[in-house]
N, C-alpha and C positions, 0 to 999 in steps of 0.2 A: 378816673379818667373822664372827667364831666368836663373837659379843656376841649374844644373839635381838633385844636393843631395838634396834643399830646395824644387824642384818639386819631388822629391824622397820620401823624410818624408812627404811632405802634402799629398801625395795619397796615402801612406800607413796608415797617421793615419782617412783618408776617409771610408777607405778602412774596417780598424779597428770597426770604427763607423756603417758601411753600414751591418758588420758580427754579431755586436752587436745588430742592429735593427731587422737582419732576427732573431738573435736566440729568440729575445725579442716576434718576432711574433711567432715563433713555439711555444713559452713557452704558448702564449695565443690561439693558434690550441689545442695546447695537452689538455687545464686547461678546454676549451670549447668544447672537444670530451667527454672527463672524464664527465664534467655536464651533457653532452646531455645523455648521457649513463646512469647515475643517475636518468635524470628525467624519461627517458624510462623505468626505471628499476622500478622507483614510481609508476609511469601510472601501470604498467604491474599489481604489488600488487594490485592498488586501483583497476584494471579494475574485478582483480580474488574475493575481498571482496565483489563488490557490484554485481556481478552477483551471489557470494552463498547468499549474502542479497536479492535478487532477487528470489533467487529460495523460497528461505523461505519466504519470502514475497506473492508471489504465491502460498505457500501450505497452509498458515495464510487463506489467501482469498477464496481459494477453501471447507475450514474448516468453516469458517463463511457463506459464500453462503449457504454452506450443511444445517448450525444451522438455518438457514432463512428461509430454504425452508419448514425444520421440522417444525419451530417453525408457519408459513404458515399456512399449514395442519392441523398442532392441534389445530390451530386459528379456520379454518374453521371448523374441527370435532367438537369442542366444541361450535360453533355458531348452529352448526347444533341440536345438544344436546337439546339445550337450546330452540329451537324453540320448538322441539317434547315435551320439558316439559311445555312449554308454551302452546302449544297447549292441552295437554292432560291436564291442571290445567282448562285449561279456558272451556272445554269438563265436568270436575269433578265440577266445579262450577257451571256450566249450569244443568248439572245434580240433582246435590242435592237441586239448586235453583224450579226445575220442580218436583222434589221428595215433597218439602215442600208444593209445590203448591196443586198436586194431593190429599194430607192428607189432604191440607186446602178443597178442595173442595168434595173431601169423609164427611171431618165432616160436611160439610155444606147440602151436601147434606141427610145424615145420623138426621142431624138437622130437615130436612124440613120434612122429612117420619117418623117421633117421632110427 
């Protein structure tokens, strides 16, 4: 290539080429800003859904503890219940059991002084 116009046209259609490749890579800076910007933009949404999911998740929780704690309580109040009628049946059957006794031994004795 000792010609200047054939070294003339080969470095300009280089040249050509070399213009072509930069714009080819801008094209894919831009296509790759524009995505990154996208997914950011996705993330941003998802990040704002799951923390009101979050929040209401949290006040679900705080709602159920509460029903737990109640439901707890009235567990124990009514074990409690249950004892003092336990106790007081088992006091009412001793009772009447000591009632029948006394008539049995009233009659018997009643019996002996006849």
């Amino acid at each position: 290539l000792s010609v200047p116009s054939l070294r003339h046209s080969a470095s300009g259609s280089s040249i050509r080429h070399a213009d072509q490749e930069v714009e080819f890579l801008v094209q894919q800076v831009r296509h790759l800003c524009h995505e990154r910007k996208s997914i950011r933009q996705a993330m941003e949404r998802l990040d704002q859904r799951c923390c009101t999911e979050a929040i209401e998740l949290r006040a679900q929780l705080r709602c159920a503890q509460q029903r737990f704690v109640e439901q707890r309580l009235r567990r124990e109040e009514l074990r409690r219940e249950l004892q003092v009628a336990g106790s007081r049946e088992s006091a009412s059957t001793a009772g009447h059991a000591m009632s029948r006794e006394i008539v049995f031994l009233q009659s018997h004795v009643d019996s002996l002084q006849s």
